[in-house]
C-alpha positions in Angstrom: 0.0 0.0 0.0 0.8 3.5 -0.5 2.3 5.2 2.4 2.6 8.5 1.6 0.0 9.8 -1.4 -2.4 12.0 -2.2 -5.8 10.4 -3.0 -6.9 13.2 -5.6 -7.6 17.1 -5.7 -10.4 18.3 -7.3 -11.6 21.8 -8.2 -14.9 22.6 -8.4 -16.4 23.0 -12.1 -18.0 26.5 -11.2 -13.8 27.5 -10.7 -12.0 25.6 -13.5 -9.4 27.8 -15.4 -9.6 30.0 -12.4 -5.6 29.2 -11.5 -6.3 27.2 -8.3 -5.4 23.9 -10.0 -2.1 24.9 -10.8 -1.6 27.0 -7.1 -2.3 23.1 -5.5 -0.5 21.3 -7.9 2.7 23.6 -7.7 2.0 23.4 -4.0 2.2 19.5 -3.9 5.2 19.6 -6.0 7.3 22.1 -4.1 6.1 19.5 -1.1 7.2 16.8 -2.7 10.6 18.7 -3.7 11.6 19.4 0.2 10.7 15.5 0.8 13.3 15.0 -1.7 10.5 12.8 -3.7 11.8 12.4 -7.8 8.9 11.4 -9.1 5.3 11.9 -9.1 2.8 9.2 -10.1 -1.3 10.2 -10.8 -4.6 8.6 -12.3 -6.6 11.0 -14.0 -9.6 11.0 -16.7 -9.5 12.0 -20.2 -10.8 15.7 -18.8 -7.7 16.7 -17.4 -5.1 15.1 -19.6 -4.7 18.4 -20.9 -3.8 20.1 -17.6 -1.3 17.7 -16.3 0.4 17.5 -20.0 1.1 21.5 -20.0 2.2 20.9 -16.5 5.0 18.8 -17.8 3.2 15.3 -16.9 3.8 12.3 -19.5 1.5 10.0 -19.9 2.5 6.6 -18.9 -0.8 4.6 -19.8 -4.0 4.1 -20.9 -6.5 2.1 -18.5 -9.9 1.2 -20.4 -13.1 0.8 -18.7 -13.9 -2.2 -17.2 -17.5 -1.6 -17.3 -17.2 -2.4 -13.3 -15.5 0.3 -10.8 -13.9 1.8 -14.5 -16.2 3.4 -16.4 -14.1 6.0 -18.5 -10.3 5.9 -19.6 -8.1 6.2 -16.9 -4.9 8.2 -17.9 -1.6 7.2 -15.8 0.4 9.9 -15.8 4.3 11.0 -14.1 6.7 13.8 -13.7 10.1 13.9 -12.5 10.8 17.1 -10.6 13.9 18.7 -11.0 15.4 20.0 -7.4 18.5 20.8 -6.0 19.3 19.1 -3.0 
């Protein structure tokens, strides 16, 4: 099991491409920088593929619904963050 990870971060639809994706995102990054953590690993949908990519995300791979818990694509998705120790 994971021990340290964030579950997910959403922002509310009424406030999308209002900046406050990108203030958490650069927050959990600058986090994971002082952990000294390389590497960030996330699921997302086909929705905010987008986001992530212009963030400097790659994706890793595709998921397809099972029809069961997965209904939609799942996107996997992972940056390496550049730091100085």
């Amino acid at each position: 099991m994971y021990n340290d990870c964030i579950k997910g971060f959403y922002i509310h639809y009424e406030h999308i491409k209002e900046g406050y994706g990108s203030i958490l995102l650069n927050f959990i990054e600058d986090f994971a920088r002082k952990k000294a953590i390389k590497k960030l690993k996330l699921d997302t949908n086909q929705s905010a593929v987008g986001f992530y990519l212009k963030k400097g995300y790659k994706i890793k791979r595709k998921i397809p619904p099972t029809g069961k818990m997965i209904k939609r694509i799942v996107y996997s998705m992972e940056k390496t963050l550049k730091w100085n120790p």
